[in-house]
C-alpha positions in Angstrom: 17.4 14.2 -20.9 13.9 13.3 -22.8 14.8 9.4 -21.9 15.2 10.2 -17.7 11.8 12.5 -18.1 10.0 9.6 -20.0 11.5 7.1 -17.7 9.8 9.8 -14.4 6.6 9.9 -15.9 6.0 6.2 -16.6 7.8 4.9 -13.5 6.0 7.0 -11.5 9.4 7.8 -9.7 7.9 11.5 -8.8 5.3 10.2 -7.0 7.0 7.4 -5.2 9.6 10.1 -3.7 6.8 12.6 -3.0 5.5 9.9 -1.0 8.5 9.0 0.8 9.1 13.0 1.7 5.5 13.0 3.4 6.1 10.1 4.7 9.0 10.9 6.7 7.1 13.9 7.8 4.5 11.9 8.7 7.1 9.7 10.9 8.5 12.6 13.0 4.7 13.7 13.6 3.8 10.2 14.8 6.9 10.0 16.8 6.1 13.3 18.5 2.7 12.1 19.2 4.1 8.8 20.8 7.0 10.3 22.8 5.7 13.8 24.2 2.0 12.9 24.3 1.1 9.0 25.0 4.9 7.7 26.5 4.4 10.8 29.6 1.1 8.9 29.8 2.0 5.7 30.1 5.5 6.3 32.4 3.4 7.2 35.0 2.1 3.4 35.2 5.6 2.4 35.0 7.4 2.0 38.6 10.6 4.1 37.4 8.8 5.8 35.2 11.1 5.5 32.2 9.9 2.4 30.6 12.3 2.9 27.2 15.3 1.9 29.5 13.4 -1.2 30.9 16.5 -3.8 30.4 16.8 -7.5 30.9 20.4 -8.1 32.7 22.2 -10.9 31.0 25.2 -10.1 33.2 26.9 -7.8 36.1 29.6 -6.3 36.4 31.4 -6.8 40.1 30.1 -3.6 41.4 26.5 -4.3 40.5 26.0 -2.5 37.0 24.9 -4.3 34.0 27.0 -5.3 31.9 25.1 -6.9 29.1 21.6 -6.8 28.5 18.2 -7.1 26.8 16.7 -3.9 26.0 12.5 -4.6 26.2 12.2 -1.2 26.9 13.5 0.3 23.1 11.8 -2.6 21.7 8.9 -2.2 23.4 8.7 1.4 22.2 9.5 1.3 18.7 6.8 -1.6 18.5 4.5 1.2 20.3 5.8 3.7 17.5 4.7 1.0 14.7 1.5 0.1 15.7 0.7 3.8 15.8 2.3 4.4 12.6 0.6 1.3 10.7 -2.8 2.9 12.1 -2.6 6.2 10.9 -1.5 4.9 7.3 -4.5 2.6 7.7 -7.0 5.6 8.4 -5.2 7.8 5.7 -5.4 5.3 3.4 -9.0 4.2 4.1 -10.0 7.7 3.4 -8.3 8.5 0.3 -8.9 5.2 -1.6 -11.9 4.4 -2.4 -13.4 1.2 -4.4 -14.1 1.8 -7.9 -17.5 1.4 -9.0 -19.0 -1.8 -9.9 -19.1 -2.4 -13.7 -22.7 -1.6 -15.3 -24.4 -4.3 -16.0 -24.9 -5.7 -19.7 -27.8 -4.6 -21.2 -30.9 -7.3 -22.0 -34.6 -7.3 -22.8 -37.4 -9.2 -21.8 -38.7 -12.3 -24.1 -42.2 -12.1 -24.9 -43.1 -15.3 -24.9 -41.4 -16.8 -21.0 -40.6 -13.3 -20.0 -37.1 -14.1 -19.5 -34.0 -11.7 -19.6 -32.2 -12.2 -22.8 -29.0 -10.4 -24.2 -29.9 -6.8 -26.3 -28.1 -8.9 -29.4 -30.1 -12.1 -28.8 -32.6 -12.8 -31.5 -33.6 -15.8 -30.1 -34.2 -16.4 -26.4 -32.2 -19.3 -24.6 -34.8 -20.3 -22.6 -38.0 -21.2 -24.9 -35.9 -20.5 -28.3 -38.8 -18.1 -29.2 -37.5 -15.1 -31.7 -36.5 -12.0 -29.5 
């Protein structure tokens, strides 16, 4: 049991399925947001109005129905769905990570003679060759 624990904690397997659980969570917020906010929105610039369904016939049946088809309209909306999705990880992300600070720079002191900046552990400077 001390091996799988060990193997949590430096795999960071905890973390990674934390992650996953919010962001399924996440996935069925964004998909509400597309399909009962923006998708009434946009079906009402649609002719029929339900623009998921939107198929390319490939063939007929004799009566007139399709038999095979393209459907634009699914793809159409899941591409909606992940362009919505990718933008809301963006801003999450964004927010939450920032850049870590620049390193401090090495410290140095001024030569006396050129007034140049020379490493602290200098005892000559590189530029005249005057003791520091």
């Amino acid at each position: 049991m001390k091996g799988f624990i060990d193997f949590l904690k430096q795999t960071n397997a905890l973390a990674l399925a934390i992650g996953v659980i919010i962001g399924g969570a996440v996935g069925k917020i964004v998909d509400s947001v597309v399909s009962d906010l923006l998708m009434p929105l946009i079906s009402l610039a649609m002719p029929n109005g339900d623009w998921r369904a939107a198929k390319i016939a490939l063939t007929t049946n004799p009566d007139g129905t399709i038999d095979k088809a393209i459907g634009i309209g699914a793809f159409a909306g899941r591409t909606v769905d992940f362009v919505i999705i990718a933008a809301v990880v963006y801003m999450i992300t964004k927010s939450l990570l920032k850049p870590a600070p620049a390193a401090p720079a090495a410290p140095t002191k001024t030569c006396g003679d050129c007034c140049s900046s020379v490493p602290v552990a200098a005892k000559k400077c590189m530029h005249c060759g005057s003791a520091v």
